[in-house]
N, C-alpha and C positions, 0 to 999 in steps of 0.2 A: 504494500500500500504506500502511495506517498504522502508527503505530512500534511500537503494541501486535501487531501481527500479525509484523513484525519481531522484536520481542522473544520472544515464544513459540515462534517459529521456531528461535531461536538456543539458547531453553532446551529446546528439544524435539531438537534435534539434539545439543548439549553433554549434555546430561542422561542421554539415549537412551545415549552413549558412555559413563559413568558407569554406568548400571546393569546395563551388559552387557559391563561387564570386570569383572564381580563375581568373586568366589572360584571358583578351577574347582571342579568335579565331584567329590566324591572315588573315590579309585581303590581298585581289588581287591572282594573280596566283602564286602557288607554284611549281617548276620544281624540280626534282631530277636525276642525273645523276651517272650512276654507272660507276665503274672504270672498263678498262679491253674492253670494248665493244667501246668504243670511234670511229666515224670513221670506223666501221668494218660494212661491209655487203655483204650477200650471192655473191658470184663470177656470175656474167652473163651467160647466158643460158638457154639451153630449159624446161621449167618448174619452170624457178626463181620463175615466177610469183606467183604460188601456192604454192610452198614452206614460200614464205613471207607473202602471206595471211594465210597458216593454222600452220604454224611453230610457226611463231610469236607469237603466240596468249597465249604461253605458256612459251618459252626459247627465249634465244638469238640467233641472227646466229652464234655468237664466239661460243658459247655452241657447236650450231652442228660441227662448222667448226673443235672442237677437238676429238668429236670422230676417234673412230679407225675406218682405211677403209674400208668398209663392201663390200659386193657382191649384187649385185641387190636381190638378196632373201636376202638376210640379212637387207638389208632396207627397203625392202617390211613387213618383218616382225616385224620392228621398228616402222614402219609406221601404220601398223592395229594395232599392241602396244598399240601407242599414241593414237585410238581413241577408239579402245575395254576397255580395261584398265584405261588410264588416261581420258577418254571422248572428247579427241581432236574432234571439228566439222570439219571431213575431210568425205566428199564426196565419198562414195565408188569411182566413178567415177577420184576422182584426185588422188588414192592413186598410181597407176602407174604410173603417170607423176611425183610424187612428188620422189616415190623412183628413177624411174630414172632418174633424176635431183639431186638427192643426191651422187648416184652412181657413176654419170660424172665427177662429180663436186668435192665430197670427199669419195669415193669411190675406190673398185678397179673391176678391170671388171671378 
């Protein structure tokens, strides 16, 4: 063996022990809250409902709520978008309540 292979050994094993008696874990529930979203949520109406189950799961409602005003096709096609594309779990079934509840809502007709 040479002494450089010795030596790395020695700091790979000391070192190793060093950085894995780091500070534990900390303990009980951690909350985090982001700024911006505070207090905001989707505006009431027909189809809230699934907008906040399948929206959610990915953005915030402030998110949506800034988009530009789209056209029921236009959010319809945001809407297969999100689950062709990004793998949003949207229900072919909800994808026409959900655009038209966007539409309504922040939208233009």
């Amino acid at each position: 063996m040479t002494k450089s292979f010795v030596v790395l050994t020695l700091l790979a094993l000391t070192g190793g022990i060093a950085l894995a008696s780091g500070p534990p874990p900390p303990q009980g529930t951690v909350s985090i809250s982001l700024p911006g979203d505070a207090g905001f949520a989707f505006k009431p109406g027909p189809g809230v409902e699934a907008a906040q189950r399948y929206c959610l799961t990915c953005h915030s409602s402030a998110y949506v709520s800034t988009q530009p005003a789209l056209t029921n096709a236009q959010w319809t096609a945001e809407v297969t978008k999100m689950r062709g594309v990004y793998g949003a779990p949207i229900p072919d079934d909800q994808i026409a309540p959900i655009a038209s509840y966007l539409t309504a809502t922040y939208g233009k007709p």
